[in-house]
C-alpha positions as CSV (number, residue, x, y, z in Angstrom):
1,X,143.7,289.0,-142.6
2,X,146.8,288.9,-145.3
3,X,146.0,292.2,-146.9
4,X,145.5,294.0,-143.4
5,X,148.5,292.5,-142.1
6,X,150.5,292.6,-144.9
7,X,153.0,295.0,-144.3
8,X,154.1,293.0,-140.8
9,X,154.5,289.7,-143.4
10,X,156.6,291.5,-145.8
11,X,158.5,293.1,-143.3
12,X,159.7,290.0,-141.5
13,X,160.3,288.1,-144.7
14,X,162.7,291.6,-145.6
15,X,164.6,291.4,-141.6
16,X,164.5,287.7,-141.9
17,X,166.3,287.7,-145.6
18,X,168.9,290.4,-144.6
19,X,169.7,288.3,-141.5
20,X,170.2,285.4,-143.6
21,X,172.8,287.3,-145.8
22,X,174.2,288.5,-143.4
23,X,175.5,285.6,-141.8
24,X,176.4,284.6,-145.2
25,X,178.4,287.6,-145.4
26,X,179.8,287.5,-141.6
27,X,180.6,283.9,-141.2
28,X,183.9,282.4,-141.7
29,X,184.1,280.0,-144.7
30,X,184.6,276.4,-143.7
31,X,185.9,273.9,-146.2
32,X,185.5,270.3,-146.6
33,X,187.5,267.4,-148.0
34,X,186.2,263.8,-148.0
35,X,187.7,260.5,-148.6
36,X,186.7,257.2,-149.2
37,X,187.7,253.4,-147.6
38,X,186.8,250.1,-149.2
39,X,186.6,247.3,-146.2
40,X,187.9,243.9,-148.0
41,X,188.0,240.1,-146.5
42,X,191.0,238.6,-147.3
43,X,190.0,235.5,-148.8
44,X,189.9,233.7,-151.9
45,X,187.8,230.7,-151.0
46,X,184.8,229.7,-152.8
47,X,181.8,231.5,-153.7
48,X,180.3,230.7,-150.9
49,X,182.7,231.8,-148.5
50,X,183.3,235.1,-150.7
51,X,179.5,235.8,-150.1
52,X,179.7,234.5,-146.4
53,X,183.0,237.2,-146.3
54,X,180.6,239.8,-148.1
55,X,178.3,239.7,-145.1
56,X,180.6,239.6,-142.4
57,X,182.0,243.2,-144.2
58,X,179.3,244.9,-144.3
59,X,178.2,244.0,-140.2
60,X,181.5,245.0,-139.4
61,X,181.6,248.1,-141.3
62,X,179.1,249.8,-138.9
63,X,181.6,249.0,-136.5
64,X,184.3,251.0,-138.0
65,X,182.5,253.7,-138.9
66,X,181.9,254.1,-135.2
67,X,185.5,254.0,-134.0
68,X,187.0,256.8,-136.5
69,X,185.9,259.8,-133.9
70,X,188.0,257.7,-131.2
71,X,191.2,258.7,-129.2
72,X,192.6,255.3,-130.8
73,X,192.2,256.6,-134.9
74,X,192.6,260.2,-134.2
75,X,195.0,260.3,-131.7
76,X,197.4,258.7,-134.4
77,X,196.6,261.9,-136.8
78,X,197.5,264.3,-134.8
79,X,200.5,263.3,-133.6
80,X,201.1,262.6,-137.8
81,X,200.4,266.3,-138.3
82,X,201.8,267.9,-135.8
83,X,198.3,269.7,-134.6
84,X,198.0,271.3,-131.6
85,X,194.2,270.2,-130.8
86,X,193.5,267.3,-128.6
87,X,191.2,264.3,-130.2
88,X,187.6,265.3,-128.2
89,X,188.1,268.9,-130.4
90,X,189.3,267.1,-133.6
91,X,186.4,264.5,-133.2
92,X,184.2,267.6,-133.7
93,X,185.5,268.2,-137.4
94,X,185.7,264.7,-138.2
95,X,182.5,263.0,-139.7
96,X,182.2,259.2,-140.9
97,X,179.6,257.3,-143.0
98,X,178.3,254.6,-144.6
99,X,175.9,253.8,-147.1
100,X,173.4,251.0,-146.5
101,X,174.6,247.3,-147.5
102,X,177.6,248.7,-149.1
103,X,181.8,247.9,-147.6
104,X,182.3,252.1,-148.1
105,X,183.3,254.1,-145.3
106,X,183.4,258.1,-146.0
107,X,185.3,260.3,-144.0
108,X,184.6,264.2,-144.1
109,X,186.6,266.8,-142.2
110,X,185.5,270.2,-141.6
111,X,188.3,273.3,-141.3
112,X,188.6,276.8,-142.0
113,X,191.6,276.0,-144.1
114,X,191.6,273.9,-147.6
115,X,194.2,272.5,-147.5
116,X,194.4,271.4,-143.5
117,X,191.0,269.9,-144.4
118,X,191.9,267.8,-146.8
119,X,195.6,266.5,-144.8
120,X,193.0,265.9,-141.9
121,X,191.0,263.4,-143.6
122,X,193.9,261.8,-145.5
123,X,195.7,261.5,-142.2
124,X,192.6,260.4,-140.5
125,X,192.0,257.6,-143.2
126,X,195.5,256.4,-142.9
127,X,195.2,256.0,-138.9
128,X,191.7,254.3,-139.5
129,X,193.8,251.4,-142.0
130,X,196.3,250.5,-139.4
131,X,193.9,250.6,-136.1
132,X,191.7,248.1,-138.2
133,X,194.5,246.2,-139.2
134,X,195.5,246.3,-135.0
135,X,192.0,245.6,-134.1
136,X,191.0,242.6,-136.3
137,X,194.5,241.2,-135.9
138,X,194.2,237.6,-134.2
139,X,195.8,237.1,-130.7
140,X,197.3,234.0,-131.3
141,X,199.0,235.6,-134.3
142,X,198.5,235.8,-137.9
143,X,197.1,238.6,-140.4
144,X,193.9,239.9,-140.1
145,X,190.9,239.0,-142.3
146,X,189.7,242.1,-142.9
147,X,192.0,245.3,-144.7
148,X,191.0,248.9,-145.4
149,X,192.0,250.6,-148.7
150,X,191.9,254.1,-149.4
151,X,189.6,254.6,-153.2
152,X,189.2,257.9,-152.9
153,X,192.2,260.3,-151.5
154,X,191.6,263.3,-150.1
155,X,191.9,266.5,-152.2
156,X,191.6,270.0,-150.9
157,X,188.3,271.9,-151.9
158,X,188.1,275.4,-154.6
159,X,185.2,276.2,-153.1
160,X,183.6,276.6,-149.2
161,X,181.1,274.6,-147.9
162,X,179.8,276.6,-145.9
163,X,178.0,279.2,-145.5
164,X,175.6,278.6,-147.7
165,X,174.7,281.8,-149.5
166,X,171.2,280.3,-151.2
167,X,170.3,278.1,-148.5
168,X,170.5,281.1,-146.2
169,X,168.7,283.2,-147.9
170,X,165.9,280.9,-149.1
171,X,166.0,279.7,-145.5
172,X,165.7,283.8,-144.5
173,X,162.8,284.0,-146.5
174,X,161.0,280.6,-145.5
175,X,161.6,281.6,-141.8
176,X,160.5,285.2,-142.0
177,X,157.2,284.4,-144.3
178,X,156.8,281.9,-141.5
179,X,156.8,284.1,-138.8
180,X,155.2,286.8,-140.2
181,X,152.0,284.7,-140.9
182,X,152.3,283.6,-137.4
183,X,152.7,287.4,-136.1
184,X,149.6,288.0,-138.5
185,X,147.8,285.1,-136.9
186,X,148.3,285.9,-133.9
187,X,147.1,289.8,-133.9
188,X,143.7,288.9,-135.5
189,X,143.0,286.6,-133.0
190,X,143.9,288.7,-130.1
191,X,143.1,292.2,-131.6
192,X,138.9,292.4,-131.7
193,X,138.7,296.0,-132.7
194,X,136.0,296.6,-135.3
195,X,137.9,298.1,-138.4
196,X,135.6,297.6,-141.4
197,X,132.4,295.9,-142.8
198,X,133.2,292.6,-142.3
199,X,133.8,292.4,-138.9
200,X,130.3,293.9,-138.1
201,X,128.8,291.5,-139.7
202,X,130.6,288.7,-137.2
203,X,128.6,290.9,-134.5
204,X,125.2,292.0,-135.8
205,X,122.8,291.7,-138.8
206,X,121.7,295.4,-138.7
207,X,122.1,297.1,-142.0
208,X,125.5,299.3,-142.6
209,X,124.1,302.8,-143.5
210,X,127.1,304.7,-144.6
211,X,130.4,304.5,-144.2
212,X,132.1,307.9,-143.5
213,X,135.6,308.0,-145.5
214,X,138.8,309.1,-143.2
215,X,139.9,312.7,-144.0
216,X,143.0,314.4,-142.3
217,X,141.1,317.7,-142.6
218,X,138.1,316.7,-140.7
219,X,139.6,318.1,-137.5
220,X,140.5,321.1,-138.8
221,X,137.2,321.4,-141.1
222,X,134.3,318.8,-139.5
223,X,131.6,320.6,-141.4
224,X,130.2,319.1,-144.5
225,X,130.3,322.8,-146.2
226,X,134.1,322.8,-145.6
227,X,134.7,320.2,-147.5
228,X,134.9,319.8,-151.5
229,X,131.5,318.8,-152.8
230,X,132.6,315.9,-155.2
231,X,134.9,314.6,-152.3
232,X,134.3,311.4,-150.7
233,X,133.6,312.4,-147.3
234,X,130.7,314.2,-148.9
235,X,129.6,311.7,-150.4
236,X,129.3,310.0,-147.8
237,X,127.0,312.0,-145.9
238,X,124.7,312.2,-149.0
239,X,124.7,308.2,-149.3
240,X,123.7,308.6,-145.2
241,X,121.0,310.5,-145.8
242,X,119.4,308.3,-148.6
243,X,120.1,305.2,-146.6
244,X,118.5,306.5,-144.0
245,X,115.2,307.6,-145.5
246,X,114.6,304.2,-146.9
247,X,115.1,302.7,-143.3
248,X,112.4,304.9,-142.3
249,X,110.2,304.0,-145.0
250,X,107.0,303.9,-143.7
251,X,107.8,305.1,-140.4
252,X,105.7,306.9,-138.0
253,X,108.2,308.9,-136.4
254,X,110.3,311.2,-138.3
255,X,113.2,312.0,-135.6
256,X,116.4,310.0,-135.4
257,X,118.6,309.8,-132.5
258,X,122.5,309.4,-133.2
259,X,124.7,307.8,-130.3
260,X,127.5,305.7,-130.4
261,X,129.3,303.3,-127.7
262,X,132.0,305.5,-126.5
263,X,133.3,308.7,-126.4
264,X,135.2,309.8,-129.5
265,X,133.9,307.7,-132.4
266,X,132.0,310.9,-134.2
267,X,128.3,310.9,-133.2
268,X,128.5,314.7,-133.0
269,X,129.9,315.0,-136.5
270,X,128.2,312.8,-138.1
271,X,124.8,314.1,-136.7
272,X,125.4,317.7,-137.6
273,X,126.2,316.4,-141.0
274,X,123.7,314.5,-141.5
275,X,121.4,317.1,-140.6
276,X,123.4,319.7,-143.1
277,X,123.3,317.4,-145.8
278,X,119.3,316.6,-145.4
279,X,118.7,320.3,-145.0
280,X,120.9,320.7,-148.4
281,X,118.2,318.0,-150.2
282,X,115.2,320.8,-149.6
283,X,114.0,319.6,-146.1
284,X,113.2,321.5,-143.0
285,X,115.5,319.8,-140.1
286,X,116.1,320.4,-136.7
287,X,119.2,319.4,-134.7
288,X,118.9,318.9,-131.0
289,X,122.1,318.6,-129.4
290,X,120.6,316.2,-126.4
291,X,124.3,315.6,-125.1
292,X,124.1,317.4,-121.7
293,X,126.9,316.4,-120.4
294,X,129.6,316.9,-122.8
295,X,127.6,319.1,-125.8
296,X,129.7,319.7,-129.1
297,X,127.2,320.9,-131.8
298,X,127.4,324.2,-130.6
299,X,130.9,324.4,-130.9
300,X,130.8,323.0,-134.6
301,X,128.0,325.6,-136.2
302,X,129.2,328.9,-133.9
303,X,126.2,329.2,-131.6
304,X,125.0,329.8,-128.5
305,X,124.3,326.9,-125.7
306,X,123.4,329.1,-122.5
307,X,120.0,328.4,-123.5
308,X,118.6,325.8,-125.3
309,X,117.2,322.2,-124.4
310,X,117.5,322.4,-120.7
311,X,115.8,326.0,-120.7
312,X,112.7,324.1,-122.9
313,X,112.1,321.3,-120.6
314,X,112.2,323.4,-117.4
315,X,109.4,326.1,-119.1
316,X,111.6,328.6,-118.9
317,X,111.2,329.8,-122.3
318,X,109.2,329.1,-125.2
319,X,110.9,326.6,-127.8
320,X,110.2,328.8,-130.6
321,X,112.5,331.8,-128.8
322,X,115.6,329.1,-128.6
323,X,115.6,327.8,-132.0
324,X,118.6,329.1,-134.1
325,X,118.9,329.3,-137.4
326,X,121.7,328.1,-139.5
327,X,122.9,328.7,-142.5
328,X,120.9,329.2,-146.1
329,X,118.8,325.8,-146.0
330,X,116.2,325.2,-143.8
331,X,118.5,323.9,-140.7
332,X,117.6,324.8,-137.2
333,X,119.4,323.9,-134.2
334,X,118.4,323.8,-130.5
335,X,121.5,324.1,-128.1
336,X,122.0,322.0,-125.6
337,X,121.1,325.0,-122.8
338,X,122.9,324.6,-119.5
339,X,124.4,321.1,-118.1
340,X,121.8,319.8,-115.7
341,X,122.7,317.6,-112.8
342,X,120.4,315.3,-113.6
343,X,120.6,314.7,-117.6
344,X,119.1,311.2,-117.6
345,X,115.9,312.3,-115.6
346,X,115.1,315.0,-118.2
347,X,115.7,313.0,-121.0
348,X,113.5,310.5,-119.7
349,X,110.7,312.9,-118.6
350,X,107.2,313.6,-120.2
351,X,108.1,317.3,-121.0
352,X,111.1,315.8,-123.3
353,X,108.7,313.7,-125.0
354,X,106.0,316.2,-125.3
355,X,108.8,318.3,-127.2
356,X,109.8,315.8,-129.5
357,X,106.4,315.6,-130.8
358,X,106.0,319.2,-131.2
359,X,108.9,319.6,-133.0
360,X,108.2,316.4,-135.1
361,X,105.0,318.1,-136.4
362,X,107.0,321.4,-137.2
363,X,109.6,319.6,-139.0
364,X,110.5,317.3,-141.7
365,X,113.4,315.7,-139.6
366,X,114.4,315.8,-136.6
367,X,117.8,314.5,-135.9
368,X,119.1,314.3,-131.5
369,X,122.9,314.0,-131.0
370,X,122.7,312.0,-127.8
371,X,125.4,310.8,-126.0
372,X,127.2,307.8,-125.9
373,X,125.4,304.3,-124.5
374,X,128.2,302.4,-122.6
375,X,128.8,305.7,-119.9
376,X,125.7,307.0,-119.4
377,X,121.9,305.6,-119.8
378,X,120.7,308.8,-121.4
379,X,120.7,307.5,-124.8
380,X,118.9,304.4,-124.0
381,X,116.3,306.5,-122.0
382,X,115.8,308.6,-124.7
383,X,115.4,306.0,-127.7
384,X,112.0,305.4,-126.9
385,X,110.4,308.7,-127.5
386,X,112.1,309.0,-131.4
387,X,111.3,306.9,-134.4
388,X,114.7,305.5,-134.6
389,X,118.1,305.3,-134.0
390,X,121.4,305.3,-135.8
391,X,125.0,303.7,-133.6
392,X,128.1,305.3,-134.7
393,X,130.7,302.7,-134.9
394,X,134.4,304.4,-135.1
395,X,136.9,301.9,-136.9
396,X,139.7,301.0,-135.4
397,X,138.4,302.3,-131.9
398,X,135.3,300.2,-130.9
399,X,136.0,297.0,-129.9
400,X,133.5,294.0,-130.5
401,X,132.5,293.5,-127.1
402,X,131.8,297.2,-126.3
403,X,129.4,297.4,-129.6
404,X,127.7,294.0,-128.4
405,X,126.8,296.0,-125.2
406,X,125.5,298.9,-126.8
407,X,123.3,296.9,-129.0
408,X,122.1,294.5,-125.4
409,X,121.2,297.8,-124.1
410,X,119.1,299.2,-126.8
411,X,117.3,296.1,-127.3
412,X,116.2,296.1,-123.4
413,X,114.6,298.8,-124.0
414,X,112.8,298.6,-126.9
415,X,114.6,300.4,-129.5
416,X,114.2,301.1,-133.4
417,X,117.7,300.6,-134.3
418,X,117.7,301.8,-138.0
419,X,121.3,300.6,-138.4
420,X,125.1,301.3,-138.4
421,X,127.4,304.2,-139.9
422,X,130.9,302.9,-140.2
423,X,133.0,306.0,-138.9
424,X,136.8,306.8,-139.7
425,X,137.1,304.0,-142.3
426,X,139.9,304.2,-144.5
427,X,139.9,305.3,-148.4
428,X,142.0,302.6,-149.4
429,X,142.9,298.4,-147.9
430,X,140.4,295.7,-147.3
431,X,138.3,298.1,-144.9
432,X,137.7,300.8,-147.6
433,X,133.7,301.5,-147.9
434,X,134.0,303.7,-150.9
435,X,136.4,303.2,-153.8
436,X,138.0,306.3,-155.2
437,X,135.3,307.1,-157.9
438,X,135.1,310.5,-156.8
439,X,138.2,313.3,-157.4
440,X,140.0,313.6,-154.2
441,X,142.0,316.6,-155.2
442,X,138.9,318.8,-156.2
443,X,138.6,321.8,-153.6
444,X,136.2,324.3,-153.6
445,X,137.4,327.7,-155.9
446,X,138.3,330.9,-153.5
447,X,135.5,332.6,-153.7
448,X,132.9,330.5,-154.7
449,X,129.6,330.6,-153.2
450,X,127.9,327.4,-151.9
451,X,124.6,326.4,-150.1
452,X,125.1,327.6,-146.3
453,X,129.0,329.1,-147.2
454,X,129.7,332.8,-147.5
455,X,133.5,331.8,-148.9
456,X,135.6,328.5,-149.1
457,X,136.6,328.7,-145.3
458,X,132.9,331.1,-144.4
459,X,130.5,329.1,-144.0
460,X,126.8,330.8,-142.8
461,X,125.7,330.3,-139.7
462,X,121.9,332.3,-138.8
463,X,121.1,335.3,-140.8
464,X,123.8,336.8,-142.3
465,X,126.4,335.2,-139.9
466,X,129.9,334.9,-140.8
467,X,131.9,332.0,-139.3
468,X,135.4,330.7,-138.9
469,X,136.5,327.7,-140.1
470,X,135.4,325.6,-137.8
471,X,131.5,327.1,-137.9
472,X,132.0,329.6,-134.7
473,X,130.1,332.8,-135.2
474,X,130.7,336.0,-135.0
475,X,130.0,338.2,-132.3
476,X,127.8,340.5,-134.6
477,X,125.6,337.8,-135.4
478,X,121.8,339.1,-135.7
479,X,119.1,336.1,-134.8
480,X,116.9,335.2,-136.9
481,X,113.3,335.7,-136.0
482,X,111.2,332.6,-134.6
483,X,108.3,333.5,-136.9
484,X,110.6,332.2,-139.7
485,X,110.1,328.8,-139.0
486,X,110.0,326.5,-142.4
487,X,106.3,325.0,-140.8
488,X,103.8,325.7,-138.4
489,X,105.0,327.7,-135.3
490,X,105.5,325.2,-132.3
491,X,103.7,325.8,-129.8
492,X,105.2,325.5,-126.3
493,X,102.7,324.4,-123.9
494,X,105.0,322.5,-121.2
């Protein structure tokens, strides 16, 4: 919680410290002078009566200290001074204590001027003597048994008492850590996003099979031959696809369906390179994109989707004829074919499952970007016909409760969940999945030929195809012929 909030603490310890010397720096200096009166009995009796005296003192003391902020001492003072304040205003600068089981009385004034300060409290002390003196006096006549005595005169301060520089600035930083920590508190208790590792193990125990590294280029290059081959988002992919074969160790299904919660965590990206990078390792894949209602993979690799899935499970052509071919590895692709109105019924159907075993016998793996499971049921209608599949969590986009859902729904019906791929996660902080072993500046040379790229920003797409950056191919494209097929032909009997 500290190191992802860490920037909001620091930050309010920074405003709260500036503040703080700031109002050192703004606020008027106020100075204070004390004095100091010594209450005496005026006896000289016995021992006894001087401790009897000694008691009656200190009783009465508390008394006095009471009556110095009153009209009848501080009246006196100003009228000694010549002020032009009344006594309720000067009984706000005027303090008076006493220490326990002592005869002291102190008197401290507060002013914005030294030197008024200190003629405050010496003037204040002076009235307090003789209103003692007039108080304690006897009615009937005769001196009073108790006198006041000043021990400590008044002296006007060097140096301000206020503000206080350190205390303000300590008290800055107390407050600000303070309320950062609260601030930090606060937002991982209310914010339920899943950003990293450990929050999806507060939601499930299925195994984390990758964790796809951020890159600001993956929107301008999604495809896993546009990037550089040592980089971490590569890398990433690779580690995928070896998780992922031992998840399906022992497995009697070799197709994989990839879906994710919502819209917009990366299930289309991820598939495609996922089946890219397993196509790179010497297997024969095939990609279905099974999204009919919003398909993408097309758009990625450059092909054609007027016909495809759709045009498969109706019988209107032969599977073999809508295969496409993509770059130098043994990657084919089968568009998604025109949006149906009814996706979830043909995704559900017996002719869908028919051709997922057809294709699983023709191929090594078979990898369906579906779409996502909180909108639509077609993913969770289609996870039973495949060996497995694989939830796309983006970070800092899925909330907990919305992959809780996804997982409810896949469980009711049945589902081989092989695990979790941690989308969008950041290279660095306490959500980081990889840690910076591989160079992040290496880029491919201009020039340089790689498997399924024609140049650094060419990538192949089909026989000979040349595409932009973003995989879309060119209008000269020549298909590739069906009989090509890495395995048996499949035969399309629907």
């Amino acid at each position: 919680m500290f190191r992802r909030n860490w920037i909001i603490i620091a930050a309010s310890t920074l405003i709260c410290l500036f503040m703080g010397g700031a109002i050192s720096v703004l606020a008027k200096p106020t100075y204070r002078s004390e004095t100091q009166l010594f209450v005496a009995i005026q006896s000289s009796g016995t021992v006894q009566e001087l401790a009897q005296g000694n008691t009656f003192s200190q009783a009465r003391v508390q008394s006095y200290v009471q009556t110095v902020d009153s009209p009848i001492v501080l009246q006196p003072a100003i009228d000694a001074l010549g002020l032009d304040t009344t006594a309720q205003e000067l009984a706000s600068k005027v303090k008076a204590t006493t220490d326990v089981n002592t005869v002291l009385i102190n008197i401290a004034v507060e002013d914005t001027s030294p030197v008024q300060a200190a003629a405050i409290a010496q003037a204040v002390a002076n009235s307090m003597i003789k209103a003692v003196d007039s108080l304690e006096t006897p009615k009937n006549g005769g001196a009073s048994p108790v006198s006041l005595s000043v021990i400590k005169p008044a002296t006007a301060p060097s140096a301000p008492f206020a503000p206080n520089t350190r205390v303000n600035l300590l008290l800055g930083v107390v407050v600000g850590l303070g309320l950062g920590v609260g601030i930090a508190v606060l937002r991982s208790t209310l914010d339920n996003r899943v950003r990293g590792e450990a929050d999806l193990r507060r939601i499930t125990d299925l195994p984390m099979l990758g964790g796809i590294t951020f890159d600001q280029d993956a929107t301008r290059k999604p495809l896993l031959t546009q990037a550089a081959h040592q980089s971490p988002r590569a890398e990433s992919f690779r580690q995928l696809r070896t998780n992922l074969q031992f998840a399906n160790v022992g497995g009697k299904s070799n197709s994989v369906l990839m879906t994710s919660s919502l819209p917009g965590e990366g299930k289309t990206t991820t598939a495609t390179n996922l089946a890219i990078a397993l196509a790179q390792s010497g297997q024969s894949v095939c990609l279905i994109d099974a999204d009919l209602r919003r398909p993408m993979v097309n758009d990625y690799l450059g092909l054609d989707r007027n016909a495809g899935l759709t045009t498969a499970l109706l019988g209107a052509a032969d599977v073999n004829d809508l295969l496409q071919a993509w770059g130098d590895d043994n990657l084919y692709v089968l568009a998604s074919g025109q949006i149906p109105p009814n996706p979830s019924e043909l995704l559900g159907s017996q002719a869908m499952a028919a051709l997922l075993a057809e294709l699983e016998r023709a191929f090594d793996v078979v990898i369906i970007d579906a779409p996502p499971l909180l909108p639509v049921t077609d993913a969770a209608v289609l996870s039973p016909h495949v060996g497995g599949v694989v939830v796309v969590v983006g970070s800092h986009k899925l909330r907990s409760q919305d992959l809780e859902k996804s997982l409810t729904a896949l469980e009711m019906v049945g589902a081989n969940v092989f695990g979790v791929v941690m989308n969008r996660l950041p290279a660095k902080g306490p959500d980081a999945y990889t840690y910076g072993y591989y160079n992040l500046d290496e880029t491919p040379t201009h020039g340089a030929k790689s498997k399924g790229r024609k140049s650094d920003d060419m990538p192949l797409s089909g026989h000979g195809r040349q595409t932009d950056d973003r995989g879309r191919a060119a209008d000269t494209a020549a298909p590739r012929p069906a009989s090509s097929f890495p395995s048996e032909r499949v035969n399309h009997t629907h």
